[in-house]
Steps between C-alpha positions, in 0.01 A plus 500: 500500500788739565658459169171548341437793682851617381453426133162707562680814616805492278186479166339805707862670455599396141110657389571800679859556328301424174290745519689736696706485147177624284449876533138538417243789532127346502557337146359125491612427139681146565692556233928485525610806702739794335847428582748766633780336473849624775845440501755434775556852613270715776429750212378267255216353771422859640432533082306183511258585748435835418382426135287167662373708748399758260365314283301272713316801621358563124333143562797283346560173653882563536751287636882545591762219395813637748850377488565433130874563467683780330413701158530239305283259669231661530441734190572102325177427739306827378625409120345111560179624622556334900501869601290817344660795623824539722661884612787572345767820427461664114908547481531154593240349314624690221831327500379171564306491185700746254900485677560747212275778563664858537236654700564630843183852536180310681280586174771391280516149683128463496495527147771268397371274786192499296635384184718203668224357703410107341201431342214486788661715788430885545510744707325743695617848618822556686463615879692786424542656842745150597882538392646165577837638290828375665675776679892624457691613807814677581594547833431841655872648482505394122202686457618842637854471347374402179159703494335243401105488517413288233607196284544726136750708711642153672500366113868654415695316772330222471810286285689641840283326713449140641125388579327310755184337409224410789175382498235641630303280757146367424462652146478310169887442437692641148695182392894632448640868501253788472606679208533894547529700199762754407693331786736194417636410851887345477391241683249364757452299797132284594472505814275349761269770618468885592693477782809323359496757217491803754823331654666461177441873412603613888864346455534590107524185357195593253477847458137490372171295574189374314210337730288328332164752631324787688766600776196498766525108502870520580528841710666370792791345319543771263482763732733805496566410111369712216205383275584671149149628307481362134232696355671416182423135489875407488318184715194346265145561671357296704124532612270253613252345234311156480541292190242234391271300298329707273131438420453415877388784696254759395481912434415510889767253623710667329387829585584366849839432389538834436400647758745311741774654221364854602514426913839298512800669614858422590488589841161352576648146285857528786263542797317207374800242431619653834180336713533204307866428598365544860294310522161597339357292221513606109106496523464702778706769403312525181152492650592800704686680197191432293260593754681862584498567124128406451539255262 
């Protein structure tokens, strides 16, 4: 009797995960549920939940498919149909699919990120209030006795220069060196994370730094070192867009979608991946961000 009893509870549980899986809002169509699909990183299921969420409160029966690897793996998932829709960057999505493209202004990678896009994925509109660009640093003496402010005035020294090259926590990664135009490094140096990098510029053995994000996610470690503006683009745009199946959501799903583009912002996105890495869940996080936003 105890073991049944056990079997009965541990059913109870694996029903409730089930469903707790489905994001619905009143919609009884049985049909198969709307897949947002999520990679490895915090970003990428922050992403995931706010398009679900969004969606499911249009009357979508939406569900989110977490944890399915890097790039890659899951745009192959969105490009075999096991996903519909997964968040993604427009610089990087731009390379993934077109390595050649020149592009770096946001409209200019929108439109080439148009054209490169295979048969049966699109695109909705960019949230362009995020800036997920990687970030280059010089330390805060370099700064003053250079007078530097910005990468195009950084861009002359840079064949002087060695590199380091950090990720930034949590956000959807940039596979090898982040390429920064106008400004051919002499060398550079990956290293493990903000922190390591700050080091490495602190005792001169690079002399400049590229994390791989917003500077809010890594603002402890890279504290006391100078951010350089690039309102040139010499680092590709990257805003937050969802790609997916085309032909599967509607003029007010994807009005939805849109509208999510108009709300979304950088600092809001850090604050978000921030409660997640302590401890709050993706789905929570996006509930509330929805909910504030009115959508």
């Amino acid at each position: 009797m105890v073991l049944a009893a056990s079997r009965r509870v541990l059913a109870r549980v694996l029903v409730a995960a089930a469903a707790a899986a489905v994001v619905s809002c009143g919609n009884d169509d049985p049909g198969p549920a709307f897949v947002v699909g999520a990679g490895d990183a915090v970003e990428s299921r922050v992403l995931a939940e706010i398009y679900a969420g969004a969606l499911a409160r249009t009357g979508l029966r939406v569900a989110v498919q977490p944890e399915l690897g890097q790039r890659a793996d899951y745009l192959a998932a969105l490009d075999a149909g096991r996903v519909a829709l997964v968040g993604e960057h427009t610089g990087e999505l731009l390379a993934f699919y077109d390595s050649g493209s020149a592009a770096r202004t946001p409209s200019a990678v929108i439109q080439d990120l148009n054209r490169s896009l295979p048969e049966g994925l699109v695109v909705s509109d960019p949230a362009d209030g995020t800036d997920l660009r990687p970030r280059v640093l010089v330390t805060a003496e370099a700064a003053r006795r250079d007078d530097l402010d910005s990468v195009a005035e950084l861009a002359p020294r840079c064949g002087e220069l060695r590199a380091g090259l950090a990720p930034a926590p949590d956000l959807l990664r940039v596979p090898g060196a982040t390429p920064v135009t106008g400004c051919d490094f002499a060398g550079a140096t990956p290293l493990p994370d903000a922190t390591a990098l700050r080091n490495a510029l602190l005792d001169n053995s690079v002399q400049a730094g590229v994390v791989g994000g917003p500077s809010a996610l890594t603002a402890s470690a890279t504290e006391g070192l100078t951010v350089l503006t690039d309102g040139e683009y010499a680092l590709r745009a990257q805003n937050v867009i969802p790609v997916f199946r085309k032909g599967l959501l509607d003029d007010q799903r994807l009005e939805k979608l849109n509208y999510v583009a108009g709300e979304l912002t950088t600092d809001e996105l850090v604050e978000m991946i921030r409660r997640v890495r302590d401890g709050a869940t993706a789905g929570e996080v996006a509930r509330g961000w929805l909910d504030t936003h009115g959508l």
